[in-house]
C-alpha positions as CSV (number, residue, x, y, z in Angstrom):
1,X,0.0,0.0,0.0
2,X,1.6,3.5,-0.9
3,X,2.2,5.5,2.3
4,X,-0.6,7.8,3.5
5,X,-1.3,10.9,1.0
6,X,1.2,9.5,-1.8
7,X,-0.6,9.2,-5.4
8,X,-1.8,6.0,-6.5
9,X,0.0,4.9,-10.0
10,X,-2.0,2.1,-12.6
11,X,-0.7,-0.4,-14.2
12,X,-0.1,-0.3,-18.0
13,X,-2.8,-1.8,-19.4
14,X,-2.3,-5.1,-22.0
15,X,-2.8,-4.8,-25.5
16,X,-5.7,-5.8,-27.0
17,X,-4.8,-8.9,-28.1
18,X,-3.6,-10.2,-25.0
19,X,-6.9,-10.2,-22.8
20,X,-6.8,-10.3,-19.3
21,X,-9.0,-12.5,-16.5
22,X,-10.8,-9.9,-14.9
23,X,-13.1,-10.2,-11.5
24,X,-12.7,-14.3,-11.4
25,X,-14.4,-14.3,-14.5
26,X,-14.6,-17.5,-16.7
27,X,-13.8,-17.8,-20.4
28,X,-17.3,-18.6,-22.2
29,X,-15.7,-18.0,-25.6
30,X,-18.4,-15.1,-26.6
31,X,-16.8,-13.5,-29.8
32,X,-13.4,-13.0,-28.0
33,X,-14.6,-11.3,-24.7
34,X,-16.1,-14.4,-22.6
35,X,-13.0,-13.8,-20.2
36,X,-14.7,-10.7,-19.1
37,X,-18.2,-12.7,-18.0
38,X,-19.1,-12.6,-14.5
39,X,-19.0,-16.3,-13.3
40,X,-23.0,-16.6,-11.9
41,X,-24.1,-15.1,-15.1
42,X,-24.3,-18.3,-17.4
43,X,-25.6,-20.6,-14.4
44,X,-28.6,-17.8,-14.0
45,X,-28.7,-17.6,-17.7
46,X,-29.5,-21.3,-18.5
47,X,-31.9,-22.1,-15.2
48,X,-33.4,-18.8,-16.5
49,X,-33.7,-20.5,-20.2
50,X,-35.1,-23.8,-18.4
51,X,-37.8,-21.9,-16.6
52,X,-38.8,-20.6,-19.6
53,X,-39.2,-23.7,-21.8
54,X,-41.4,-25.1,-18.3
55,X,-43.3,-22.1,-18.4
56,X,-44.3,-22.4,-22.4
57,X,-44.6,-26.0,-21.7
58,X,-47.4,-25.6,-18.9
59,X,-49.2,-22.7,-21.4
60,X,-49.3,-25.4,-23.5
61,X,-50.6,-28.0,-21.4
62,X,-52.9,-25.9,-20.0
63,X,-54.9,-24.4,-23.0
64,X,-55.0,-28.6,-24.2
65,X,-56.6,-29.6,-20.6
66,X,-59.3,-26.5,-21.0
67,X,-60.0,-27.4,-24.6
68,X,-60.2,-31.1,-23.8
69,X,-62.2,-30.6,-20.5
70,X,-65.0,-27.6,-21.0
71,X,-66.6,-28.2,-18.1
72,X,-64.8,-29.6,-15.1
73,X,-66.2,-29.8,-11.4
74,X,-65.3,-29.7,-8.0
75,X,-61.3,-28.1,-7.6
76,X,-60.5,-28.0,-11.6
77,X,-64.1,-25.8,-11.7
78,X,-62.4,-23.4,-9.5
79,X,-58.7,-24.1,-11.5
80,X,-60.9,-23.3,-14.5
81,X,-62.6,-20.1,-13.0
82,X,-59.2,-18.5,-11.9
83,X,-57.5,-19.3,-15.1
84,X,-60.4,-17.5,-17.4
85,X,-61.5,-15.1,-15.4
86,X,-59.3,-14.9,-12.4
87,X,-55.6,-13.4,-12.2
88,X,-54.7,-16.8,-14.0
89,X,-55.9,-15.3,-17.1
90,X,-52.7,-13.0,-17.4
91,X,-50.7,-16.4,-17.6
92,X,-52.8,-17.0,-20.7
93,X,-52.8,-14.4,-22.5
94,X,-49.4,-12.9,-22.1
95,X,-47.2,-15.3,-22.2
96,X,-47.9,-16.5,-25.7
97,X,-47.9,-12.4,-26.6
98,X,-44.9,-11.9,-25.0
99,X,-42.3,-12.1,-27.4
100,X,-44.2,-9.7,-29.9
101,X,-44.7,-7.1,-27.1
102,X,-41.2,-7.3,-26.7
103,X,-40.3,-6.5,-30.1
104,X,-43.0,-3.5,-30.3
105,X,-41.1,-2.1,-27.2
106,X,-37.9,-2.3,-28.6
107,X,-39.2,-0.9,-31.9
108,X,-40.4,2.2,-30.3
109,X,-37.6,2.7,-28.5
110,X,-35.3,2.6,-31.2
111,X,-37.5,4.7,-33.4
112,X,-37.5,7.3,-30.2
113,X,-33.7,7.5,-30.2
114,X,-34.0,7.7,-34.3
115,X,-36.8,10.6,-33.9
116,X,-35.8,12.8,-30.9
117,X,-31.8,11.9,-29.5
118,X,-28.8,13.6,-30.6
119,X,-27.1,10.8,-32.9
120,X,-23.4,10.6,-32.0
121,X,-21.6,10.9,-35.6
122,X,-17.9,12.2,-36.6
123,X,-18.4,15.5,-36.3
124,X,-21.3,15.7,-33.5
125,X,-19.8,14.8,-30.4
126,X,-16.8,13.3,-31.9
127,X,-15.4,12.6,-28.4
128,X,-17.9,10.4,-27.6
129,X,-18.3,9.0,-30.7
130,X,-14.6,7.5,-30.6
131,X,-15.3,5.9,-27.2
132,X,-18.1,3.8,-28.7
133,X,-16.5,3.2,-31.8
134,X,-13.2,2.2,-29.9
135,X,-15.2,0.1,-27.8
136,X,-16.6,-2.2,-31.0
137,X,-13.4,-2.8,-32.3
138,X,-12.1,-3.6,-28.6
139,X,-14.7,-6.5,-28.3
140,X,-15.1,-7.7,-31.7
141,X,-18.1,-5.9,-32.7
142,X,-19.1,-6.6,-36.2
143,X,-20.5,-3.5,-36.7
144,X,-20.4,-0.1,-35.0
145,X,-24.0,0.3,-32.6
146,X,-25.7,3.9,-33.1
147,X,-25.2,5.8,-30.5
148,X,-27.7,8.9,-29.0
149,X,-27.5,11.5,-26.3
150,X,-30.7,11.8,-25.1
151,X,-32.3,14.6,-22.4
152,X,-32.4,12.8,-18.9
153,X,-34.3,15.4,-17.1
154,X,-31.3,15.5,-14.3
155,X,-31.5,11.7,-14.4
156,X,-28.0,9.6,-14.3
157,X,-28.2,7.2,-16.4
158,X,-27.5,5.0,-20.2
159,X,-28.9,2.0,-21.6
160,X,-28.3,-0.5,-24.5
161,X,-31.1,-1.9,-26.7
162,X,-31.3,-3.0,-30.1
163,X,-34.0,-3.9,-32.9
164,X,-33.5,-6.8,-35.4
165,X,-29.8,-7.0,-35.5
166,X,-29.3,-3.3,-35.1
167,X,-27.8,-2.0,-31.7
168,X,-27.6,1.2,-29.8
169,X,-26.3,3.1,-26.8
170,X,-28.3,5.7,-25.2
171,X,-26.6,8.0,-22.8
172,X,-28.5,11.0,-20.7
173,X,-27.4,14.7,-20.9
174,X,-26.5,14.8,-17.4
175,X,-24.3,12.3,-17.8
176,X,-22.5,12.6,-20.5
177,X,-21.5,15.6,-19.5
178,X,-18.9,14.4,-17.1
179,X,-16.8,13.4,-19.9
180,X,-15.5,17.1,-20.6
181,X,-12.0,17.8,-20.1
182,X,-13.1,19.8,-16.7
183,X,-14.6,16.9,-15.6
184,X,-13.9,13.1,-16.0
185,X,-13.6,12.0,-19.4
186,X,-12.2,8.4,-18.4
187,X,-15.7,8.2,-16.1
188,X,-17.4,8.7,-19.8
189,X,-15.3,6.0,-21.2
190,X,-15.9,3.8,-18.5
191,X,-20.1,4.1,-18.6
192,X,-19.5,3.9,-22.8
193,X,-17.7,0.6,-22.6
194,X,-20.3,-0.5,-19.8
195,X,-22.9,-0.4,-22.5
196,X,-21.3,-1.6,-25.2
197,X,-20.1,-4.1,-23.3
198,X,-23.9,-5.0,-22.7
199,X,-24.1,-5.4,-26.3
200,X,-20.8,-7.7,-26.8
201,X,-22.0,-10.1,-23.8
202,X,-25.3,-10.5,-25.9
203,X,-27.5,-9.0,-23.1
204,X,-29.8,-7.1,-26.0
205,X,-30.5,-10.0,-28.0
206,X,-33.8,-10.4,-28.8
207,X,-33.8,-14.3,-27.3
208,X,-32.0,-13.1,-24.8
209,X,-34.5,-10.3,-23.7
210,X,-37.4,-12.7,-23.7
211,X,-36.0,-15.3,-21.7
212,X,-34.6,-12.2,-19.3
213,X,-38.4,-10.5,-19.5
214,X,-39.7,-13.7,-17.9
215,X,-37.7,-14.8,-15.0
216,X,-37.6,-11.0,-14.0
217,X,-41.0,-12.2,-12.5
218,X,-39.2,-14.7,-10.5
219,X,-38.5,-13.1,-7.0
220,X,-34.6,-13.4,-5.9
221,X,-33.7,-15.3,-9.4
222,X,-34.2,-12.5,-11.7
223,X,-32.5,-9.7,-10.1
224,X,-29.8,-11.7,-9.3
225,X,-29.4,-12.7,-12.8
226,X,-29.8,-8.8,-13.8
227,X,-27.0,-8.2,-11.8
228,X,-24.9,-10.9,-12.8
229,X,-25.5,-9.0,-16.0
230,X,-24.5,-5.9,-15.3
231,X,-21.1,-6.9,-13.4
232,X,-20.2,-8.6,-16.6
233,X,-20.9,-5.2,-18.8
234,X,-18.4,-3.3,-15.3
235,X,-15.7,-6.1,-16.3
236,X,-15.9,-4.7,-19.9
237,X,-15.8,-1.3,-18.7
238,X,-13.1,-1.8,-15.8
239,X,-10.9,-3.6,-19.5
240,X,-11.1,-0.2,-21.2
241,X,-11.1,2.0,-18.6
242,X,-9.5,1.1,-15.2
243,X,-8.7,4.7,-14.2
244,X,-12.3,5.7,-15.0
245,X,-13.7,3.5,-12.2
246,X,-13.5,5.9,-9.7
247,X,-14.8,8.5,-11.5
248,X,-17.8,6.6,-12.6
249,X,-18.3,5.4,-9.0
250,X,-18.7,8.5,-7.4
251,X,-20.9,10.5,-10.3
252,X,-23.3,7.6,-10.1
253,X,-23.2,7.7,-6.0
254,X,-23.1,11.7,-5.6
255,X,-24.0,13.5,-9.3
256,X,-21.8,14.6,-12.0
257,X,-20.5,17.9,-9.6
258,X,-19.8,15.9,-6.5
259,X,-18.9,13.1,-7.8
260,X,-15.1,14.5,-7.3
261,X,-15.7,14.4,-4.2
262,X,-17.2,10.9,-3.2
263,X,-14.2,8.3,-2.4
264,X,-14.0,5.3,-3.6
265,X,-12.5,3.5,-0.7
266,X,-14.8,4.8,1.9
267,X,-17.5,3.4,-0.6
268,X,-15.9,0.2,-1.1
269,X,-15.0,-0.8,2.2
270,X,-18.9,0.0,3.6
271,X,-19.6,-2.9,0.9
272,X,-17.6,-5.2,4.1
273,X,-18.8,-3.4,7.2
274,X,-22.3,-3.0,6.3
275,X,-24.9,-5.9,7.0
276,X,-27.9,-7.1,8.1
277,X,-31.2,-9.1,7.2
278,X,-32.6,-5.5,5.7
279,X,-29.8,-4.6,3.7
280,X,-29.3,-7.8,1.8
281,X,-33.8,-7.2,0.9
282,X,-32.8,-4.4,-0.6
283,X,-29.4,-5.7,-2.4
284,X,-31.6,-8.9,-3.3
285,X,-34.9,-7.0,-5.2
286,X,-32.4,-4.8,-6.7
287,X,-31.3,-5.3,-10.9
288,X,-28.0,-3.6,-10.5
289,X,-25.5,-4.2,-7.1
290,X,-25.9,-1.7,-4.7
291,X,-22.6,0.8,-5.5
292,X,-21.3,-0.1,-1.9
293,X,-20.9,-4.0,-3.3
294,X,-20.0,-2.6,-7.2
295,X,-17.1,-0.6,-6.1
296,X,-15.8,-3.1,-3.8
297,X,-15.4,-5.6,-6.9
298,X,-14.1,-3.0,-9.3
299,X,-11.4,-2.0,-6.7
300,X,-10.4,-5.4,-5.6
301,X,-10.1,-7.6,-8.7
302,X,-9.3,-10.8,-7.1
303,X,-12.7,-12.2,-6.6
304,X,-15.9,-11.5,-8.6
305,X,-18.9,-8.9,-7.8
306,X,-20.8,-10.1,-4.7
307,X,-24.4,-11.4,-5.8
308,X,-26.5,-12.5,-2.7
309,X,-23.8,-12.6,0.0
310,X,-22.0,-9.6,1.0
311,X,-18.0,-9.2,1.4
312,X,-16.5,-10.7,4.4
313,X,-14.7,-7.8,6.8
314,X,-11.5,-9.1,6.3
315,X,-11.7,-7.5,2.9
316,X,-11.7,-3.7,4.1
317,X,-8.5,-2.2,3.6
318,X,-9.0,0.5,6.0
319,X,-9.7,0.4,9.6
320,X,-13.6,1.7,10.2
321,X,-14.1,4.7,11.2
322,X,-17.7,5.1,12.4
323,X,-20.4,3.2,13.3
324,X,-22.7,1.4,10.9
325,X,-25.8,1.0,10.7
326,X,-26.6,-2.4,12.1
327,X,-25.0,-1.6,15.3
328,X,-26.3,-0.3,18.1
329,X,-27.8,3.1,18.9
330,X,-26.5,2.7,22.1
331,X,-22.7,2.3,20.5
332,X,-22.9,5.2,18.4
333,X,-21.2,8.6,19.7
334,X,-22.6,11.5,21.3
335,X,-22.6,14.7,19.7
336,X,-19.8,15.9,22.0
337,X,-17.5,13.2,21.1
338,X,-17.6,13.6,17.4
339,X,-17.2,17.3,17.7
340,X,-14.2,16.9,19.4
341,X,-12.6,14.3,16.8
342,X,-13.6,16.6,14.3
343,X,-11.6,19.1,16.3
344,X,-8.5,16.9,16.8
345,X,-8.8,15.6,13.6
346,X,-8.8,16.3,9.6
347,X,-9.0,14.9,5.8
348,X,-5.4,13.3,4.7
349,X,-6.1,16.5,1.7
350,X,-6.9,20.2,2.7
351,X,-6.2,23.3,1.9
352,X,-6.3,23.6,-2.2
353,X,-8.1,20.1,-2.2
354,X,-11.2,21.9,-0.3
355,X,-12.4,24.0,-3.1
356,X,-13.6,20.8,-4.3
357,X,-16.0,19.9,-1.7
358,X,-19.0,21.3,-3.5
359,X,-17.9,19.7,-6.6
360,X,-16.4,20.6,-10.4
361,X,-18.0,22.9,-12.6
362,X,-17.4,23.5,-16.3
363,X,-15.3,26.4,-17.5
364,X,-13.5,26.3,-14.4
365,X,-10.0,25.5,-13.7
366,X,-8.7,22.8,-10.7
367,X,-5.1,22.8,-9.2
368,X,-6.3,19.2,-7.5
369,X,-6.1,16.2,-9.9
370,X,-9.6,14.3,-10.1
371,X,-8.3,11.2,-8.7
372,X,-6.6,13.1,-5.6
373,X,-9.6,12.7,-3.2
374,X,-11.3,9.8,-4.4
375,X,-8.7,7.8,-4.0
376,X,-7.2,8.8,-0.9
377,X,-7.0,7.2,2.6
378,X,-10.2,8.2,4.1
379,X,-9.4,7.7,7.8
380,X,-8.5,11.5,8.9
381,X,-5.0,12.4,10.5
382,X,-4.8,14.5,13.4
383,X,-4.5,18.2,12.5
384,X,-0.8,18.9,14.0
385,X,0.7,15.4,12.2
386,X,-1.0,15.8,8.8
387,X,1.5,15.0,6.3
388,X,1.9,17.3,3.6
389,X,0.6,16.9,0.0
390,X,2.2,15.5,-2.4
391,X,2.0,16.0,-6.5
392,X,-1.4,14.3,-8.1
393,X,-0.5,11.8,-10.1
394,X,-1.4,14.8,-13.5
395,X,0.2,17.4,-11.9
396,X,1.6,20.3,-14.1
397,X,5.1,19.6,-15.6
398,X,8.0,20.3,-13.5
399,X,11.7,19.0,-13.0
400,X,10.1,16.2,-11.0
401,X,7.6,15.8,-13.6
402,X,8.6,16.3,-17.6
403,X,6.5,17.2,-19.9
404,X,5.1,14.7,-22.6
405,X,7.3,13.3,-24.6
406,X,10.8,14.6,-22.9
407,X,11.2,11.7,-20.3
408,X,9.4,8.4,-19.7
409,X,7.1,9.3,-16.6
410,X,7.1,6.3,-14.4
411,X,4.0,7.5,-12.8
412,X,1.9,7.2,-15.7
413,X,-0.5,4.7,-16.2
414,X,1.0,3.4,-20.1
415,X,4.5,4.0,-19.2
416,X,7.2,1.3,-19.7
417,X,7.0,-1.7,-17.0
418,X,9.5,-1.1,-14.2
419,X,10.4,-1.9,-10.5
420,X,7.7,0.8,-9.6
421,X,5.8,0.1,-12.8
422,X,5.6,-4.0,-12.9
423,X,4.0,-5.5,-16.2
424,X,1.0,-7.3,-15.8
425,X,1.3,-10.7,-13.9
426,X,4.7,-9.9,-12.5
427,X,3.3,-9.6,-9.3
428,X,0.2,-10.2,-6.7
429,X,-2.7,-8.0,-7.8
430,X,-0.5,-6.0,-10.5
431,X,-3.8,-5.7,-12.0
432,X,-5.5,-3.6,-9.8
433,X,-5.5,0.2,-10.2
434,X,-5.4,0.5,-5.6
435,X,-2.8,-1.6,-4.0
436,X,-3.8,-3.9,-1.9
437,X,-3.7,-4.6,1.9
438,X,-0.3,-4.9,3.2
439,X,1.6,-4.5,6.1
440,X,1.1,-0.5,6.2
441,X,-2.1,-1.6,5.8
442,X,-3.5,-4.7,7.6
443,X,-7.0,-6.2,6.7
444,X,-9.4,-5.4,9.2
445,X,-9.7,-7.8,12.1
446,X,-5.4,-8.5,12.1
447,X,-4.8,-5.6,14.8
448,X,-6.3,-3.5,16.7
449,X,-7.8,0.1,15.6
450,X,-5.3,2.6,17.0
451,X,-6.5,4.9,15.3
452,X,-10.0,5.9,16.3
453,X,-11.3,8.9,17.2
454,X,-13.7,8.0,19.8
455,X,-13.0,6.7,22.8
456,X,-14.9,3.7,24.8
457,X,-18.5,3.5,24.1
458,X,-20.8,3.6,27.9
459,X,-22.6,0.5,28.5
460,X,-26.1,2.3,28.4
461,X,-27.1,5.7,27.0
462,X,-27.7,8.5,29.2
463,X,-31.1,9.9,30.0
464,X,-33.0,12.9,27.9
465,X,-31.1,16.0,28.8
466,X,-28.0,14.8,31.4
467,X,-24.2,15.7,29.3
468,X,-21.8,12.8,28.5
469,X,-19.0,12.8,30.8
470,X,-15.9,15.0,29.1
């Protein structure tokens, strides 16, 4: 682990032709990219697929049994009623319509984006263009999808659909603004190759969108196949875009201007110290992973995206530093206590790095690099021992840091491999754009917290209106 406040360095990335294993994925052999498939996705895929077959299979047997039996009595009178004129009757009717309701749907929605969204071309939004069209060649795309910017109403968000065999990417205003050069433009190209990736994993299939239409309806088994689904399209995106994680972590978690501000290791680790019965309801009836569990597997590389089962504790890399909520209201602190931490204690980044707290705005220019804050330590430092800053990992050129072109930077993410630098494999977790837990940096449970700001919790809370003791 780099020492507290230093700037985290990436990895080069491999070439294209040399693809790498990412998130304990298995190779499926889908056009080239099956090494980037999240390893519940098939398993969900085909019980999904079987369900399906059962379900046509009982549509079929049922409309037989009503046609060869008009007028049943005693229990099949009643089967009879509930199917015809009962809630049964939805069974009936839809599931045979299904599949052309689907394709109306998808019609529409392509003919929307055709009618109304900005079309992504050469020379309208050429930036964003190349992403998509970079992503195609970079997972075998025959063809090059359409691709639309399309009003969002504030709303964060992209999608991938298709008609026939023609595909398309969607991405909302408010988002696709974050990839100006005063913002993020690797968090762009990380959401860009999310969706396309959607598209090269065969998630918009027509087939595929059937099958994934019905077992939706299935409580526990179709969210967790939707979010199989979309931690196979992170793998694609984490492939093309490691350095864009953190950027696209915190603009989905806190908005395209605080999204410089939200940091990906206090989000990540939460993924290990949060639990409970509730929580996992929630995670569970959810079709994307909470972010807490998503940017826990797109920080730590080494084992796939949680499904049903939250991380284990032991895979924090920094010591907690407040309470959460399935503990205790009687173990949380009193307003005194925190105070004084607060007091006692700061951010590892102030000074220049606080005129980012309310975010980045376009037009304007930053002395703090994006990445400065969201990937720092987040446990604070007391105030008269905060080390000092050093230089972002993009800061200005200096005699420490050349120019382009006028020295190989070691610091930079596609610079030659080195002892600082290693090439991918060479050592554990290479991969990874955040080192890993290491001595600096035990897992939690492996010492004690020294670190702290509160002292012992009292055994029982106070009455209304008495004052902790100081």
């Amino acid at each position: 682990m780099p020492a507290p406040g230093s700037a985290l360095v990436l990895p080069p990335q491999a070439p294209p032709d040399r693809p790498r294993p990412l998130n304990g994925a298995t190779v499926h052999g889908l056009r080239g990219t099956g090494h980037l498939r999240h390893r519940c996705e098939m398993p969900l895929l085909w019980l999904s697929v079987v369900l399906m077959v059962v379900g046509y299979a009982a549509w079929v047997a049922t409309i037989a049994w009503l046609v060869a039996v008009p007028e049943p009595t005693g229990d099949a009178a009643s089967l009879r009623a509930f199917l015809l004129m009962g809630p049964g009757n939805q069974f009936l009717m839809l599931l045979p319509l299904l599949p052309f309701i689907l394709w109306v749907a998808r019609a529409l929605l392509y003919a929307r984006m055709r009618a109304s969204g900005v079309q992504m071309t050469p020379t309208q939004f050429p930036e964003g263009y190349r992403m998509v069209v970079e992503a195609a060649q970079r997972f075998g795309l025959r063809r090059v999808p359409d691709a639309y910017v399309v009003s969002g109403g504030g709303e964060i968000n992209a999608f991938a659909s298709g008609h026939g065999f023609r595909r398309f990417v969607a991405i909302n205003s408010d988002l696709f603004e974050v990839g100006g050069s005063t913002r993020d433009p690797e968090a762009l190209r990380f959401v860009i190759n999310h969706e396309v990736g959607h598209i090269a994993a065969g998630h918009v299939s027509f087939w595929r969108g059937v099958a994934t239409n019905l077992i939706m309806s299935v409580p526990l088994l179709g969210p967790a196949l939707s979010r199989a689904q979309e931690y196979t399209a992170d793998n694609h995106g984490y492939d093309a875009a490691p350095q864009g994680v953190a950027g696209a972590i915190g603009l989905l978690a806190g908005g395209k201007y605080l999204g410089a501000q939200v940091n990906l290791h206090a989000m990540a680790d939460r993924a290990a110290w949060e639990t409970g019965l509730w929580l996992h309801l929630v995670v569970w009836r959810a079709s994307h992973p909470v972010l807490t569990w998503r940017a826990h597997a797109l920080r730590d590389r080494r084992l796939p995206g949680r499904i049903m089962v939250k991380p284990s504790p032991a895979t924090a890399w920094f010591p907690r530093f407040h309470p959460t909520g399935s503990q205790p209201s009687t173990t949380w602190p009193y307003p005194a206590q925190v105070l004084e931490a607060m007091n006692r204690l700061e951010p590892r980044y102030t000074g220049a790095a606080a005129e980012e707290q309310f975010g980045r705005y376009p037009g304007v220019s930053y002395s703090v690099s994006r990445d400065e804050i969201r990937l720092a330590d987040p446990t604070p430092v007391p105030r008269r021992l905060a080390p000092p800053r050093t230089a972002p990992p993009y800061a200005a050129p200096s005699s420490a840091n050349p120019p382009y072109g006028s020295a190989p930077d070691a610091r930079s993410p596609y610079a030659a491999p080195s002892s600082t630098n290693p090439p991918y494999g060479s050592a554990p977790d290479a991969r990874s754009p955040y080192a890993a837990p290491s001595s600096t940096n035990p897992p939690y449970g492996s010492a004690p917290d020294a670190r702290s700001p509160y002292g012992p919790m009292p055994d029982t809370e106070p009455p209304y209106g008495s004052m902790p003791e100081q």
